[in-house]
TIPAGU-949543 format. One record per residue (C-alpha): residue number from 1; x negated, y, z; residue in three letters. Coordinates in steps of 0.001 Angstrom, whole numbers. Layout:
TIPAGU-949543
{pos = NUM; px = X; py = Y; pz = Z; code = ALA} $
...
//
This chain:
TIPAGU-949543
{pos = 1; px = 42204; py = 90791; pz = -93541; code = UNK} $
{pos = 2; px = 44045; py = 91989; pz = -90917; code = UNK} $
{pos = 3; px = 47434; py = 89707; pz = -91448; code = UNK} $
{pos = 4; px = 44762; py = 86840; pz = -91650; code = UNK} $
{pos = 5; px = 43535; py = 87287; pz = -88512; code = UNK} $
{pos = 6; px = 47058; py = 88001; pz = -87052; code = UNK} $
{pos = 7; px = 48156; py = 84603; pz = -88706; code = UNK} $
{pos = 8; px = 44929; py = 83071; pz = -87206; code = UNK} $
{pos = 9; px = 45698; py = 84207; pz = -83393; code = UNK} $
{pos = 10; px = 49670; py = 83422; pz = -83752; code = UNK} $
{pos = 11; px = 48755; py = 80230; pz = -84350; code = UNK} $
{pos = 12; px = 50151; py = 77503; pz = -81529; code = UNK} $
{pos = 13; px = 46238; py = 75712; pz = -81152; code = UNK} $
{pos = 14; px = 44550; py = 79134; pz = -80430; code = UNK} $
{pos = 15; px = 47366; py = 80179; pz = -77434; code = UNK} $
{pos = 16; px = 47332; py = 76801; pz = -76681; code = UNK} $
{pos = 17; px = 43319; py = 76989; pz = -76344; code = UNK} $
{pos = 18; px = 43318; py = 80332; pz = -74052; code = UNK} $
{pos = 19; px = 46245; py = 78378; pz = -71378; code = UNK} $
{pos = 20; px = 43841; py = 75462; pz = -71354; code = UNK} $
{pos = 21; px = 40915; py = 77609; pz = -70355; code = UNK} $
{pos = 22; px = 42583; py = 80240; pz = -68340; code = UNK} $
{pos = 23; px = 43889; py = 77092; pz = -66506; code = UNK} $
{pos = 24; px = 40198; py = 74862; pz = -66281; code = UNK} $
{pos = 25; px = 39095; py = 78298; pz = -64664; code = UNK} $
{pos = 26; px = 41755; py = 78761; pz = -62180; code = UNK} $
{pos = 27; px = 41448; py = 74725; pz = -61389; code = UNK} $
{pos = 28; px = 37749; py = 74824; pz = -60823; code = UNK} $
{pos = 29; px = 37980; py = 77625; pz = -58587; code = UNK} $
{pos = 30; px = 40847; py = 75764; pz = -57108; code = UNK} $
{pos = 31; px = 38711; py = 72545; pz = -56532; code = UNK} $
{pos = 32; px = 35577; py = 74505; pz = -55520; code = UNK} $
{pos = 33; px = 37224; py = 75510; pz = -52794; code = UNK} $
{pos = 34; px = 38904; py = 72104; pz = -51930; code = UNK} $
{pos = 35; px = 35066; py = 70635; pz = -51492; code = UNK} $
{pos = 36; px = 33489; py = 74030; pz = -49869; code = UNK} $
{pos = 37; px = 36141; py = 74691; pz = -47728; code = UNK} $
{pos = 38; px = 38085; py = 71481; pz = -46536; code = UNK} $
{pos = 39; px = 35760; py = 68110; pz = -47752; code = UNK} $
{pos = 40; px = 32440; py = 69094; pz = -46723; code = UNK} $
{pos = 41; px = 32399; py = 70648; pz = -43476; code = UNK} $
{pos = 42; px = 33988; py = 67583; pz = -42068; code = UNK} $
{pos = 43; px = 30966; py = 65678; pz = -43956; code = UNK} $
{pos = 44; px = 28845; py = 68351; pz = -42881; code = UNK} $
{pos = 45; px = 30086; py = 67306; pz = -38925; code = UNK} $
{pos = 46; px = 29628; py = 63300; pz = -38964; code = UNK} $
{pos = 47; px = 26065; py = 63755; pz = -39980; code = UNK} $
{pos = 48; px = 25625; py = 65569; pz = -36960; code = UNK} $
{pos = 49; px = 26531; py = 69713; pz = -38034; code = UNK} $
{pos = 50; px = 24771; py = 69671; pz = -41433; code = UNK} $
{pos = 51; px = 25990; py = 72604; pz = -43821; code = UNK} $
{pos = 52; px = 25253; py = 71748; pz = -47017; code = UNK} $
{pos = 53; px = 25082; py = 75276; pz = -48296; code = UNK} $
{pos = 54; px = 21982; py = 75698; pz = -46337; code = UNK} $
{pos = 55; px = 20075; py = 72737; pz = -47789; code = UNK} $
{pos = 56; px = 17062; py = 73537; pz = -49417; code = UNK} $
{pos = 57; px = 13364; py = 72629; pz = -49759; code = UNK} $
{pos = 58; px = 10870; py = 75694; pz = -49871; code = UNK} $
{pos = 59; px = 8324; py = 75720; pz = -52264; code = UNK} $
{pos = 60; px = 6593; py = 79110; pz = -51534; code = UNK} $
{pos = 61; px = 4836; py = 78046; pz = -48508; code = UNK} $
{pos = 62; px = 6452; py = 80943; pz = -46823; code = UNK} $
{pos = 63; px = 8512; py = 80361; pz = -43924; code = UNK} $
{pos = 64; px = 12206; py = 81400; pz = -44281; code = UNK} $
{pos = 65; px = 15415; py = 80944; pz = -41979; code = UNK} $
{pos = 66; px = 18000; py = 80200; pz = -44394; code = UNK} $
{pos = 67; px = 18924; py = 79822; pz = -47912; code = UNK} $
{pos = 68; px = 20105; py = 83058; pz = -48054; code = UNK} $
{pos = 69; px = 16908; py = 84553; pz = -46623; code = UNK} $
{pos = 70; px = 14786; py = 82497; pz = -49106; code = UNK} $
{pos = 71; px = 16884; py = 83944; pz = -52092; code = UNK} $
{pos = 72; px = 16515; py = 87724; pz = -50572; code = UNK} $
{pos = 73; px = 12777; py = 87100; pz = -50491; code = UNK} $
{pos = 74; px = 12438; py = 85432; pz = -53441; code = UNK} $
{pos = 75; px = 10923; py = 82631; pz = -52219; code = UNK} $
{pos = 76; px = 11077; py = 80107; pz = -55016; code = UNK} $
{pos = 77; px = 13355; py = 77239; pz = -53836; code = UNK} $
{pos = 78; px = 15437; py = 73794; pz = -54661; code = UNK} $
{pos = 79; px = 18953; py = 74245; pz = -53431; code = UNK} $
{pos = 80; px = 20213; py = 70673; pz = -53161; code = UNK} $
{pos = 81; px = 22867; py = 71175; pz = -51086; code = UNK} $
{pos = 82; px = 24567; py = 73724; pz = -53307; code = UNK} $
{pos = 83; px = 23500; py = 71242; pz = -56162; code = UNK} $
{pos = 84; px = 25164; py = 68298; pz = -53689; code = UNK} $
{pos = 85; px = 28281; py = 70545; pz = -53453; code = UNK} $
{pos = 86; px = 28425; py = 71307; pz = -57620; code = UNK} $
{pos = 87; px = 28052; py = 67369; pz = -58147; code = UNK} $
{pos = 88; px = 31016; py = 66822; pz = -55688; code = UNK} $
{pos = 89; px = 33126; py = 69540; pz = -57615; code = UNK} $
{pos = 90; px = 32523; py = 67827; pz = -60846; code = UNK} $
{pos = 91; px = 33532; py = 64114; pz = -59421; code = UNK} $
{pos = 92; px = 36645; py = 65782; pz = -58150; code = UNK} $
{pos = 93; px = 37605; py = 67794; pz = -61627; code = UNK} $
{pos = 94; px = 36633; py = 64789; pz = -63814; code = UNK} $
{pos = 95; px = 38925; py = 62066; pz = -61781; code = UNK} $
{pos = 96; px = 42078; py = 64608; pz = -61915; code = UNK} $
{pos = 97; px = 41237; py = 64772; pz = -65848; code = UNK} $
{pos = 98; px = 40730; py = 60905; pz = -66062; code = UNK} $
{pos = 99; px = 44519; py = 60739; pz = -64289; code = UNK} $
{pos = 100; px = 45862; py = 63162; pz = -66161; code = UNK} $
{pos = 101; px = 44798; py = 61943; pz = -69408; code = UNK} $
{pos = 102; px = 46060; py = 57714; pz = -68355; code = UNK} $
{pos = 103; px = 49206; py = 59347; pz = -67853; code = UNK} $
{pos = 104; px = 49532; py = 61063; pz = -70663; code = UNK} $
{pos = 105; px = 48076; py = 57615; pz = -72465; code = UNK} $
{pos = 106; px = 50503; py = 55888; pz = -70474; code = UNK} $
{pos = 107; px = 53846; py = 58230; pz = -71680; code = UNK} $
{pos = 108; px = 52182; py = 57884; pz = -75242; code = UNK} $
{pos = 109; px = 52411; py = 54186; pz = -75276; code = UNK} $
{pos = 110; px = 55858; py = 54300; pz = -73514; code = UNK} $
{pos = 111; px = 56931; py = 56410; pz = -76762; code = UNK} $
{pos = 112; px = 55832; py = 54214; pz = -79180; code = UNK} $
{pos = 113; px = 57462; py = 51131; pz = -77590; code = UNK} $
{pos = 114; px = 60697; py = 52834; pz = -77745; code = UNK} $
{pos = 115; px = 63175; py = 50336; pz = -80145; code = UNK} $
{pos = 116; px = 63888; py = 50643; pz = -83153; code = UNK} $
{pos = 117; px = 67213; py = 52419; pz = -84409; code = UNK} $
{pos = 118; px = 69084; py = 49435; pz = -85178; code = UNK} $
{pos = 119; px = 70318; py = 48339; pz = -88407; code = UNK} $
{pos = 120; px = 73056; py = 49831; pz = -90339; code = UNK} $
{pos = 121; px = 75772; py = 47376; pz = -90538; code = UNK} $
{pos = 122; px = 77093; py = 45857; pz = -93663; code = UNK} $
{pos = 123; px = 79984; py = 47579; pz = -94077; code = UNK} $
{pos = 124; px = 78037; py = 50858; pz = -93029; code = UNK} $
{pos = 125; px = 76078; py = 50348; pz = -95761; code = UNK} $
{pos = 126; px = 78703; py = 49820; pz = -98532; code = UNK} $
{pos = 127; px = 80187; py = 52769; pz = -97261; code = UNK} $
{pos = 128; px = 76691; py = 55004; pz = -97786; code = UNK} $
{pos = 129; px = 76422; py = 53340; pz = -101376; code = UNK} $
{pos = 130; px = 80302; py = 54221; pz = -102153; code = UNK} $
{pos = 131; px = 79233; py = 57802; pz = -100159; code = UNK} $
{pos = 132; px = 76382; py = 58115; pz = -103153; code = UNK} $
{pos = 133; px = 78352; py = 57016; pz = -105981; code = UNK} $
{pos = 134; px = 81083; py = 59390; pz = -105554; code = UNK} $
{pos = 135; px = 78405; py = 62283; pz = -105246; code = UNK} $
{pos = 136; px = 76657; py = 61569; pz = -108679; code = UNK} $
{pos = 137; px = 80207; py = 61484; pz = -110095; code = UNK} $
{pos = 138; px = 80815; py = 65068; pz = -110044; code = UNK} $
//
């Protein structure tokens, strides 16, 4: 049982499975911080100092200062800004996935168009069939 399962985890799909995810997890991180950190404080600015973090509708009745307060007091809340922020993160990741996968598409097609070997001449091919004769000869 044990060879089986070392067969199973040598196999190319299964490393080829952990790069892909390691990798997803490093580039989400990567783009959450892209949209945090560089696209929506800008945003955040031209509609007059708005940080989207702190965006939130409070359904306990209780007054609270902040997001963060809210959460510490367990005030029960809808954190759309975060939830504006997530959306924005998944636009982002799924339009660098859409480009990678039309160029892959793109190099795929550009394989398959390749041409053709060309033909063996004539006198390449009575050479192959003399080539084959003389081998069943001996």
């Amino acid at each position: 049982m044990l060879q089986e399962f070392r067969k199973f985890i040598l196999r190319g799909n299964v490393f080829d499975l952990a790069v892909g995810i390691i990798m997803g997890t490093a580039f989400g991180a990567v783009i959450k911080s892209l949209v945090d950190d560089v696209i929506m404080p800008p945003i955040g600015l031209l509609l007059g100092g708005v940080n989207f973090t702190d965006l939130f509708i409070n359904l306990s009745g209780k007054p609270v200062a902040s997001l963060a307060a809210a959460k510490e007091a367990g005030a029960a809340v809808i954190a759309y800004g975060l939830f504006l922020n997530t959306i924005i993160n998944f636009l982002i990741i799924a339009f660098v996935i859409f480009l990678l996968v039309r160029a892959i598409n793109r190099m795929m097609e550009a394989k398959a168009e390749a041409p053709a070997p060309p033909e063996p001449t004539a006198e390449e091919k009575l050479l192959t069939q003399i080539r084959d004769l003389l081998a069943t000869r001996r």
